[in-house]
N, C-alpha and C positions, 0 to 999 in steps of 0.2 A: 038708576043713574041717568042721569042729564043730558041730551047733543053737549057735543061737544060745541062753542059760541063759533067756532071756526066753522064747524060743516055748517053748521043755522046759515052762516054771512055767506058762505056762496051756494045756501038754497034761497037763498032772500030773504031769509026771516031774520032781517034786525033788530027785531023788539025783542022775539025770543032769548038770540044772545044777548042781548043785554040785561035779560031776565037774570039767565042761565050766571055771569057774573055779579050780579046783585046777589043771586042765592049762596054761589060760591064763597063770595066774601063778606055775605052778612053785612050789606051795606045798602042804602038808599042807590038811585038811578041818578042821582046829581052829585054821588060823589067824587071828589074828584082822582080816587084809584082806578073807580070803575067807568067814567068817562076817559080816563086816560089810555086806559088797557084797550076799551074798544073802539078807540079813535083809532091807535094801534092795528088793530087786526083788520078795521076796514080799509085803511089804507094798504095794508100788506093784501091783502084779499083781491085787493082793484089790481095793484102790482100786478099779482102773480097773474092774474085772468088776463092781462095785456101780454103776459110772455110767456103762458102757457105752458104746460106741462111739457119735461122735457122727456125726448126719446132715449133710448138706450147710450147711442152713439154721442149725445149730447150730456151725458154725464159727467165728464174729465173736462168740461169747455170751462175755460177763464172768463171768467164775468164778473161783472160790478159786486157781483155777493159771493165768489171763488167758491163757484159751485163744486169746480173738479176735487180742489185741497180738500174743500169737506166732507167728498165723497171719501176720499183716500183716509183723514182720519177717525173714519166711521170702520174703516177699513183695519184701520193702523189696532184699533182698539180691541177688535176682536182677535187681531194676532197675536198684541197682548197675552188676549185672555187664555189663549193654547200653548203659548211659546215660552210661559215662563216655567212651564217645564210638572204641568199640574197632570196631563196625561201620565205623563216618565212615572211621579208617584203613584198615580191608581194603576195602574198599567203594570209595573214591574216590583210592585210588592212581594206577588209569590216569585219573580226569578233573582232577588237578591239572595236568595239561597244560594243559587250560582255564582253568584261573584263572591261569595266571602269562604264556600267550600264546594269544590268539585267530587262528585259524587265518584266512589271508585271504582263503581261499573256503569257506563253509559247505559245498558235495559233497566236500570234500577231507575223506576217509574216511583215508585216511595221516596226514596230520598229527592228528586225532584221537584216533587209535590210540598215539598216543607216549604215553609215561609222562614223571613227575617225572624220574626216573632219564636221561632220555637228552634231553630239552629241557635241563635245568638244567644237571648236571653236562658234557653235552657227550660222554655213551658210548655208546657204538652200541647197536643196540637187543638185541641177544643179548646183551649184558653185562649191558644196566638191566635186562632181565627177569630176568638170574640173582640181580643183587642183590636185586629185588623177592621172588624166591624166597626168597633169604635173612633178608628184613626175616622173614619170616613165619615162619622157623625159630629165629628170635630168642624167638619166643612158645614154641614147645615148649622149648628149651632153660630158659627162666623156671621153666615148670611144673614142671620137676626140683625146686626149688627149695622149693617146700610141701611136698611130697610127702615128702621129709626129715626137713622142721624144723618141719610146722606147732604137732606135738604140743610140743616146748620152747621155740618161742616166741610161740604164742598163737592167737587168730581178731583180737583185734580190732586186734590192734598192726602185724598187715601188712598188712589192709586200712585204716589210716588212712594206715600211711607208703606204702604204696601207690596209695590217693588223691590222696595229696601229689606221688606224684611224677609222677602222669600230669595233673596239674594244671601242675606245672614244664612237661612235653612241648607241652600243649597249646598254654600262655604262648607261648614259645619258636616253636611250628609257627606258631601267630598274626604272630608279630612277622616272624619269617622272611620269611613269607609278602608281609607286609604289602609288600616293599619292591617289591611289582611295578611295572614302567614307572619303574625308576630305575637308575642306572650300578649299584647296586648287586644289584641284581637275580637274576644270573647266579649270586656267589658267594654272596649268601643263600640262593638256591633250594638248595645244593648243602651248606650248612650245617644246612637244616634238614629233610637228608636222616638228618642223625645224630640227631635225636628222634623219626624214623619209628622208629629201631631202638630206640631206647630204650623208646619207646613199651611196644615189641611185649613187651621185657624185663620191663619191668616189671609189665605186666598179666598178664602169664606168673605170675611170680613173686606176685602179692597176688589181684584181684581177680576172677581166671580160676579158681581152683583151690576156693580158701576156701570159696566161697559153695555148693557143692555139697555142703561135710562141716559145714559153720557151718546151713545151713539146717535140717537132719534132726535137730540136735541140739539146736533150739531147740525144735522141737516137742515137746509131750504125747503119751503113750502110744494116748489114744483118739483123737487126731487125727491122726498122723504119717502115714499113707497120702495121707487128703483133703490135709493142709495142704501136703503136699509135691508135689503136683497141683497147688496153687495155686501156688504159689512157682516152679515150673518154668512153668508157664504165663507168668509175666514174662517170664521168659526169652526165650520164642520172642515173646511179643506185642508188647514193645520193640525184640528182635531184626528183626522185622520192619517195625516203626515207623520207624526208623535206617534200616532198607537202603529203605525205598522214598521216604523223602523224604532222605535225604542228598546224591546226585548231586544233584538239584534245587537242596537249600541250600547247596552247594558253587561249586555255575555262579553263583547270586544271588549270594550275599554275598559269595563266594571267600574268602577271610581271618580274615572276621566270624566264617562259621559255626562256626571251632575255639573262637570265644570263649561260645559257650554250653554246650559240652561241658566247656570249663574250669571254667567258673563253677559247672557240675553239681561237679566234682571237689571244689572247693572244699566246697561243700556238704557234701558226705558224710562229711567230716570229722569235723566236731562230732555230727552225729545218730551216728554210729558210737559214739563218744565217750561221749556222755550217756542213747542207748538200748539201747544191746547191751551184753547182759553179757556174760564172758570164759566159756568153755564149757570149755576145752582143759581136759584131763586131770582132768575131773569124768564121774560114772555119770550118767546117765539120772535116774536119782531125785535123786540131787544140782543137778542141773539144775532139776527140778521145784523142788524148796525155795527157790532165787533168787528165784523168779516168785513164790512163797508169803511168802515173807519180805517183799517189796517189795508183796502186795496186802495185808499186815496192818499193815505200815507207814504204808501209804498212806489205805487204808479202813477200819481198824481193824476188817479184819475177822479174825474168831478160831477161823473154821473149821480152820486149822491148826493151832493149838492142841489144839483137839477131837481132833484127826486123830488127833496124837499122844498123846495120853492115854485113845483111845476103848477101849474093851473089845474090842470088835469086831477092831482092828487087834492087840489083844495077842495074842486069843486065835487070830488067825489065823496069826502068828509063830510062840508057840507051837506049834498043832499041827503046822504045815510043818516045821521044826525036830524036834517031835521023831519024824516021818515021817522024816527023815534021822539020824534017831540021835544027834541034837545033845541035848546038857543045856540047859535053859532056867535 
C-alpha cells in the first residue's frame, strides 16, 4: 500500500503525492483530476499547518470549518450505532424466555436457560441455539452489503432507510410480543422470530458499517485523530449503557422496552436528514468547503472567502506546484 498523498504533503514530499494520485487514478501528472485533487490538499495542508493541531479543550470551538458540530456528528453517529437498539437483540435473546413465560419455580435454572427459539417455536434446544447462531450470521452477511455499494449509493441514504427499517423490526417485535398470555401467543412468538433476523440484516447492511467510514470523513484535518476518539467512545459508552441495563428493562416492561428503541429509530431519521451532509465520493477538502459554505450561509462569515483569494494560499499553490514541475 502507498502513503497516504496527505502524509507525503506534510512530510514535504510533493512529487511523491502526486505520484501516489497518478497511480490511484491511473492517470497522467497533467491531468486535470489529479492536478485538481492535489492543488486541493496542498492548500488544505498549508491551511491546517497555520492553525495547527487542535488541543482536547479546543474540539467543540466554532470556527470557520465548525469544527465543534463535526465533532458532535461523529459523535451523534456512533450513538446511532448502539441506540438503535442492536445490543437489546444480541443481549436479551436468551431472556425473552422471560417475558413471554415465567418459570414456576424461581431455582429452576433449566427453564431459564431456554431461549425465544425453543419456548415459542416449540424446537429443541440444539436446534434454537443453531438458529440463534444463525440470527447473528444474518448481521455479517448485511455487512457485505456497504462494503460493495456504500461509495454509489451514498452515507446518508442507507443510514435513513436503514433507520426505517429497524424501526419496522422493532414495531413488529413490540406488537409480537405484546400478545403474551393469549391463544395467540405461541404463533406470535414464533412470527416475531423473523424480525430477529431481519433485524440482524438490516443493521448489517445500514447502521453497522457506515458509521465507521461516515465518521472519519466528517472530521477536519486538525481534529480527525481527537474527534475520532470521541466518536468511538460512543460507541463502547452506549454499547455498554444497552448491555447493562437491557436484561433489567426487558424483565420490567417485557414488550414495552422494544418501544423505546423504536421510537429512538424513528428519531434518527429526520436529524440524519436535515444534519448530515452526503460525504460519498467527495476529497477531504471538498468535504471541508460543505461546512464552509453552510457557516458563511449561516453567519455571514467570510473567512472563506478570504481563504480563497488570500495571497498566502496562492503563493503556497504556486510554489508546491511548481516544486513538482507543474505550470501555474
Amino acid at each position: 500500500l502507498p502513503e497516504s498523498p496527505r502524509w507525503l504533503c506534510r512530510k514535504g514530499c510533493a512529487e511523491e503525492a502526486v505520484q501516489v494520485l497518478c497511480d490511484f487514478y491511473d492517470r497522467s501528472s497533467d491531468d486535470p483530476k489529479v492536478v485538481n485533487e492535489a492543488e486541493g490538499i496542498f492548500r488544505a495542508i498549508e491551511l491546517d499547518n497555520i492553525r495547527g493541531e487542535y488541543q482536547w479543550s479546543q474540539l467543540f470551538k466554532k470556527d470557520e470549518l465548525q469544527t465543534g458540530r463535526r465533532v458532535l456528528l461523529a459523535y451523534g453517529l456512533q450513538f446511532m450505532n448502539q441506540m438503535g437498539g442492536i445490543n437489546i437483540i444480541v443481549v436479551s435473546q436468551p431472556l425473552v424466555r422471560d417475558n413471554l413465560f415465567k418459570p414456576t419455580n424461581d431455582d429452576d435454572d433449566d427453564a431459564r436457560g431456554y431461549s425465544l427459539l425453543e419456548v415459542n417455536v416449540g424446537l429443541d434446544k440444539k436446534t434454537s441455539l443453531l438458529l440463534g447462531g444463525v440470527i447473528q450470521i444474518m448481521f455479517v452477511i448485511g455487512s457485505f452489503y456497504p462494503t460493495f455499494y456504500s461509495d454509489r449509493l451514498g452515507r446518508k441514504k442507507p443510514m435513513m432507510w436503514g433507520s426505517f427499517g429497524l424501526f419496522i423490526c422493532m414495531l413488529m417485535i413490540s406488537i409480537l410480543l405484546s400478545f403474551k398470555g393469549t391463544p395467540q401467543q405461541s404463533v406470535a412468538g414464533c412470527a416475531s422470530v423473523a424480525f430477529f433476523f431481519l433485524f440482524m440484516l438490516i443493521f448489517g447492511a445500514s447502521i453497522n458499517c457506515i458509521p465507521w467510514v461516515y465518521g472519519p470523513e466528517l472530521l477536519p484535518m486538525h481534529v480527525r485523530s481527537k474527534g475520532n476518539a470521541i466518536g468511538i467512545s460512543a460507541n463502547w459508552l452506549w454499547n455498554f449503557f444497552v448491555a447493562m441495563i437491557g436484561p433489567t428493562m426487558i424483565h420490567e416492561l417485557e414488550w414495552k422496552g422494544y418501544l423505546i428503541f423504536m421510537c429512538l429509530n424513528l428519531i434518527f431519521i429526520p436529524i440524519i436528514y436535515f444534519y448530515y451532509p452526503e460525504t460519498a465520493n467527495l476529497s477531504l477538502e471538498e468535504i471541508d468547503c460543505l461546512f464552509m459554505g453552510k457557516a458563511h450561509d449561516t453567519d455571514n462569515d467570510k473567512d472563506h472567502d478570504q481563504h480563497q483569494e488570500s495571497p498566502t494560499d496562492t503563493d503556497v499553490k504556486s510554489a508546491k506546484w511548481e516544486e513538482v514541475g507543474f505550470p501555474i
